[in-house]
C-alpha positions in Angstrom: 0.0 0.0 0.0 1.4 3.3 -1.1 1.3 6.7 0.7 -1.8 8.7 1.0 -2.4 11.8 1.6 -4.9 12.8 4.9 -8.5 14.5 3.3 -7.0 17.5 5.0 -3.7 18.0 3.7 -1.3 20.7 5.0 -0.8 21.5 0.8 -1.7 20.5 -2.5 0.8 18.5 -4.0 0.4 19.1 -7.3 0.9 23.0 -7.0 3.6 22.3 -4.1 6.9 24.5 -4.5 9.9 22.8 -3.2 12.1 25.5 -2.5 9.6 26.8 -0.3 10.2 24.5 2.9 14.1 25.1 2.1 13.9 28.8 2.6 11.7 28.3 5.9 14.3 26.3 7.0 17.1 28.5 6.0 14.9 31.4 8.0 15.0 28.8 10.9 18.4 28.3 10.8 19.6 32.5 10.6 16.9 32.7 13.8 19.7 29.9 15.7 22.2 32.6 14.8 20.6 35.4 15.5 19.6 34.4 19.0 23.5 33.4 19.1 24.1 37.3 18.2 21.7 38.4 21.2 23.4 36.2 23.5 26.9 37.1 22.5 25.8 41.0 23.2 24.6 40.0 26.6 27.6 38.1 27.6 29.5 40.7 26.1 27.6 43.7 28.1 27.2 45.6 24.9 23.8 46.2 25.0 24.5 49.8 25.1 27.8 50.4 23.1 25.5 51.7 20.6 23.2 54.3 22.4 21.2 55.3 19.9 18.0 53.4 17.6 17.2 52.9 14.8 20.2 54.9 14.1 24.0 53.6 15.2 25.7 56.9 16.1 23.6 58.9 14.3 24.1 57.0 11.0 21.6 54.7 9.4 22.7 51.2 10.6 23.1 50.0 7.0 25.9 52.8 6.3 27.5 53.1 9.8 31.6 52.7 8.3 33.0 49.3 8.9 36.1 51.0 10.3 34.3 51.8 13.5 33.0 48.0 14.1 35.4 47.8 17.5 34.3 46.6 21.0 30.9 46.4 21.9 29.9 48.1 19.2 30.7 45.2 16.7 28.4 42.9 18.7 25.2 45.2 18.9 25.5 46.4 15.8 26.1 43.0 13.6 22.9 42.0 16.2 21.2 44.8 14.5 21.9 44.1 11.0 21.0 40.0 11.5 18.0 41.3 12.8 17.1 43.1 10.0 18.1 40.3 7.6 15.2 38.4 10.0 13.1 40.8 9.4 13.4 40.6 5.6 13.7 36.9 5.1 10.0 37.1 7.2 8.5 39.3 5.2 9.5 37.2 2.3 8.0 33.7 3.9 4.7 35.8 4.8 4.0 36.5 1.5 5.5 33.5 -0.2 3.0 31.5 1.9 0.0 33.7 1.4 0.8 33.4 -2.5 1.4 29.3 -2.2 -1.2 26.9 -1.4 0.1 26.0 1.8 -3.2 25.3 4.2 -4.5 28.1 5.9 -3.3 27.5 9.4 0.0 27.9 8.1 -0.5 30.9 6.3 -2.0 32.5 9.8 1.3 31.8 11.5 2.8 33.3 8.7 1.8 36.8 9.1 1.9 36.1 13.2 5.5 35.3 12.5 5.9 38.5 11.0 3.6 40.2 13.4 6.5 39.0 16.2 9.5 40.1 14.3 8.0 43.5 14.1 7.5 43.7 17.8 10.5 42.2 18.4 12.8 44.9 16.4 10.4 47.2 18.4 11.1 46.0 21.6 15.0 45.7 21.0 15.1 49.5 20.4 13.0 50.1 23.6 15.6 48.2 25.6 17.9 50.5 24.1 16.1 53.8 24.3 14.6 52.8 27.7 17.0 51.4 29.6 14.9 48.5 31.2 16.0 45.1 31.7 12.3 43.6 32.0 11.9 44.7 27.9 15.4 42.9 27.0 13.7 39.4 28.7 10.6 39.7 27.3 12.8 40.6 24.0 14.9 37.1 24.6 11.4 34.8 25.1 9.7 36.7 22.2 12.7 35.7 19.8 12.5 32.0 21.3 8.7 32.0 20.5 9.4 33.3 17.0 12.2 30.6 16.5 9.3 28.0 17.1 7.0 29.4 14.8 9.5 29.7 12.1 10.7 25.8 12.8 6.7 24.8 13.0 6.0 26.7 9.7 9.5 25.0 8.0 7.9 21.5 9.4 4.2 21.7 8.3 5.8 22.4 4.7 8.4 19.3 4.6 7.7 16.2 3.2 7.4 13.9 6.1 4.1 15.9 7.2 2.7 16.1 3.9 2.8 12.0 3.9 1.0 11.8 7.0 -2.4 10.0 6.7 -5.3 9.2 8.9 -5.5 5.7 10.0 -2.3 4.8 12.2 -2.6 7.0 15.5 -3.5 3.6 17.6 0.0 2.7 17.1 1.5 5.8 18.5 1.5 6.0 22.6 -0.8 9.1 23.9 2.0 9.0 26.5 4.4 10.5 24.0 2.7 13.0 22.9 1.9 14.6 26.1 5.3 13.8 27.6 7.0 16.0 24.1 4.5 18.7 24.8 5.1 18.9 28.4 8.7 18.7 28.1 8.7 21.3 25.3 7.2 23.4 27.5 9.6 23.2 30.5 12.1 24.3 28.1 10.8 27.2 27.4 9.9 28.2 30.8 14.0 27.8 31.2 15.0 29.7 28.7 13.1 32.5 30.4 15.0 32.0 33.7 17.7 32.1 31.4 17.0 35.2 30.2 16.2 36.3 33.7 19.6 35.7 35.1 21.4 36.9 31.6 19.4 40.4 32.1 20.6 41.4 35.5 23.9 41.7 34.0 25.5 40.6 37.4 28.0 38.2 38.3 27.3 34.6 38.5 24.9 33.9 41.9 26.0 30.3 42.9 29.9 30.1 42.0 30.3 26.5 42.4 28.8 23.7 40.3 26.9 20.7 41.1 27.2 21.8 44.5 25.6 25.3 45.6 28.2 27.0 48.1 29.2 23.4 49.5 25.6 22.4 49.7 23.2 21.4 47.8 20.1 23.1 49.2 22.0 26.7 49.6 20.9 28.6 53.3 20.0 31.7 52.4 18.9 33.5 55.6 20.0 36.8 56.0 23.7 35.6 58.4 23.9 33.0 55.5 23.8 35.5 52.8 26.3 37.8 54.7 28.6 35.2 55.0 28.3 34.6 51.0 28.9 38.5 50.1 32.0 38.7 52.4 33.2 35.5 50.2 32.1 37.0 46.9 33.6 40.7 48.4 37.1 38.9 48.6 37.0 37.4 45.0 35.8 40.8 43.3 32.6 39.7 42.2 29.3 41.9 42.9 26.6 40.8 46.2 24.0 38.6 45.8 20.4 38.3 47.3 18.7 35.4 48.3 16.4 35.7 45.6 18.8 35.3 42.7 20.6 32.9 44.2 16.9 30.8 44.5 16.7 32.1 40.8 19.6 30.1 39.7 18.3 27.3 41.9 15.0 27.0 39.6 17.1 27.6 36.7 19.6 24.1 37.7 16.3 22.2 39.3 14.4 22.8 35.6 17.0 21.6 33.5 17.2 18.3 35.9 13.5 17.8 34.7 14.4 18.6 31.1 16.9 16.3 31.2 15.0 13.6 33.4 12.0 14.0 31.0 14.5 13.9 27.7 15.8 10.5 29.2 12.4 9.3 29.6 11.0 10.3 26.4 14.1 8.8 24.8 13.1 5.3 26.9 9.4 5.3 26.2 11.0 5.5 22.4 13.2 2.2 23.2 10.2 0.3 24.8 7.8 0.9 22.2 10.1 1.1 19.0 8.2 -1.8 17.1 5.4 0.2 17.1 7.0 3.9 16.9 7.9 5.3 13.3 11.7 4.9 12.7 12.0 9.3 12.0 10.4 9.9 15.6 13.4 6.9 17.0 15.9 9.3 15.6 14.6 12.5 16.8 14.9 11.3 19.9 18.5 10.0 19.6 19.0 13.6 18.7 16.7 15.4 21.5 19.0 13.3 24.3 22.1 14.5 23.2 21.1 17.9 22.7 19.9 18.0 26.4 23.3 16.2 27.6 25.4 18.7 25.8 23.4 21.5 26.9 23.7 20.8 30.8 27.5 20.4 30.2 27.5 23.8 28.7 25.4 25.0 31.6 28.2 23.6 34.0 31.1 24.6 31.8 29.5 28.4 32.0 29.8 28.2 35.8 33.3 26.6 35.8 34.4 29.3 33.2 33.1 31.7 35.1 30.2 32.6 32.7 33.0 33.3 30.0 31.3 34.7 26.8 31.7 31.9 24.3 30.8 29.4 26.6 27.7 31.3 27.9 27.0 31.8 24.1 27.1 28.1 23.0 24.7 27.6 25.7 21.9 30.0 24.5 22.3 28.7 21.3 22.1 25.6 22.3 19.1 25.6 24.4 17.5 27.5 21.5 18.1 24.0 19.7 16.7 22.2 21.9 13.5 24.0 22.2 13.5 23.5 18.1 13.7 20.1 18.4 11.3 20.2 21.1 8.6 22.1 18.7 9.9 19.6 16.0 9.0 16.1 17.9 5.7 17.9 19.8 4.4 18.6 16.8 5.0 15.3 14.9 3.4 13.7 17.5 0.9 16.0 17.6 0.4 14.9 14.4 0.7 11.4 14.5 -1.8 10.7 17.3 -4.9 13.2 16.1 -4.2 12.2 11.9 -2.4 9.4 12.1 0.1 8.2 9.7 0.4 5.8 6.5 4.3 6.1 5.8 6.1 5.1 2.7 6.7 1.1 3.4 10.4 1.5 4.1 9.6 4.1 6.9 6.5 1.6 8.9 7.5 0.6 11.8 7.6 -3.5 11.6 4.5 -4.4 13.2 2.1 -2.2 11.1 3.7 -3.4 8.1 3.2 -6.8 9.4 -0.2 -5.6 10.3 -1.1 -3.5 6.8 0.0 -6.8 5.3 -2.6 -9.6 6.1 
């Protein structure tokens, strides 16, 4: 039995243009590295080498002379210009999909995709003009959201979802999907306490890694907290509260869910592989050793002393991670409210066995 199509498919096949999908995924991909820019600019502290918007010391950003690129400057203002190569690859893939016969839902997210970018060049001047560190984490979360929508756009056009059909979905574990979705969505939350901690543009809170000042539930009562900032005083690093020490806290006790939920995701995948489409088997080999990478990043950044590159990596990595998250919800997603007839080489073996009697 061949491929069909679901009665409700995401395009029309015929009329389908190929290099479409390639150029959502090519948006995807400059969104990876544009969020690497924003972090690099954080790490960096050079929000503010350029304290002017939308102009770069007084020039228009497109014609500010390369010979001034120096410092902080060169990070916020190649941020900038990514940004506003974002902006215009967007605007291109809004109206490429309103002009193609992609299904409407897709079309919607579209123009909501470039709905976002808007804000979010928007909001990154605020944060300049402004001054506020509570618009440069909504600005870090909004960029995260618009990374997903570009990566759920680039999906709903590939092939493997346009091959989807409706009469497989008692072969896929409900379990999975919920467990994707949930997990999908504790990485999100963590990239905002990310972003929290990035924004204070303070020293690290908790020096030490996997301990927390020796322990491994921190005291934080007001004597303990002295006692901290007298330690922190003699190494030349700024105070710390109790509250951003309990924020870094979260941050570590959500990434050992991430990673806990990764690892079970990944071994609800092994039990049930007969049954499980071979794609979703390696998306899940991939998804574990994103996570594993990104909590040695997370310790490396403490070790290093939150040292720039390292601190980078692991923005860009947990925006990665949150892609493949949207990436393996959504096939899921998929797979359990369609269903799906793959091509025979891609069935898992017992519905082939199943398909074939």
């Amino acid at each position: 039995m061949g491929a069909r199509i679901s009665a409700n498919p995401t395009v029309t096949d015929r009329h389908f243009n190929p290099f479409l999908p390639s150029f959502a995924w090519f948006t995807a991909a400059a969104t990876v590295l544009l969020i690497c820019s924003g972090g690099m600019v954080t790490s960096k502290n050079a929000g503010l080498a350029v304290p002017d918007w939308p102009t770069t010391f007084g020039y228009n950003m497109f014609f500010f002379p390369v010979s001034k690129w120096i410092g902080g400057i060169f990070f916020e203002h190649t941020h900038r210009l990514i940004a506003s190569v974002i902006g215009f690859l967007t605007i291109i893939l809004a109206f490429w999909l309103w002009r193609s016969n992609a299904a409407g839902w897709i079309k919607t997210l579209g123009w909501a995709s470039l709905g976002a970018v808007v804000l979010q060049g928007i909001l990154g001047g605020l944060r300049v003009t402004l001054l506020k560190d509570q618009i440069g984490i909504f600005h870090a979360c909004l960029a995260q959201a618009f990374l997903g929508t570009i990566v759920l756009i680039a999906l709903a056009l590939s092939s493997i979802w346009r091959r989807m059909a409706g009469n497989a979905a008692q072969f896929l574990s409900p379990s999975l999907a919920i467990l994707a979705v949930f997990i999908t969505g504790l990485i999100y939350a963590q990239l905002a306490l990310g972003a929290t901690m990035r924004h204070q543009h303070r020293d690290l809170a908790i020096m030490d890694f996997p301990l927390a000042y020796g322990q491994i539930i921190p005291a934080t009562d007001p004597a303990a907290i002295a006692k901290i900032n007298q330690a922190r005083d003699a190494q030349a690093v700024s105070d710390v509260t109790a509250g951003q020490i309990w924020l870094q806290m979260a941050h570590r006790f959500t990434a050992l869910l991430i990673g806990v939920g990764i690892g079970g995701f990944w071994l609800l995948v092994r039990r049930t592989w007969r049954t499980t489409p071979r794609f979703l088997s390696r998306l899940a080999n991939v998804w574990l050793a994103l996570v594993i990478a990104q909590i040695g990043l997370g310790a490396w950044t403490i070790w290093s002393n939150k040292a720039a590159d390292i601190a980078t990596a692991h923005v860009a990595l947990g925006a990665i991670t949150f892609a493949m998250g949207i990436i393996i919800s959504a096939l899921t997603l998929r797979l359990r409210s369609v269903g799906t007839m793959l091509a025979p080489r891609d069935r898992p073996a017992q519905f082939a066995e199943t398909t074939a009697r």
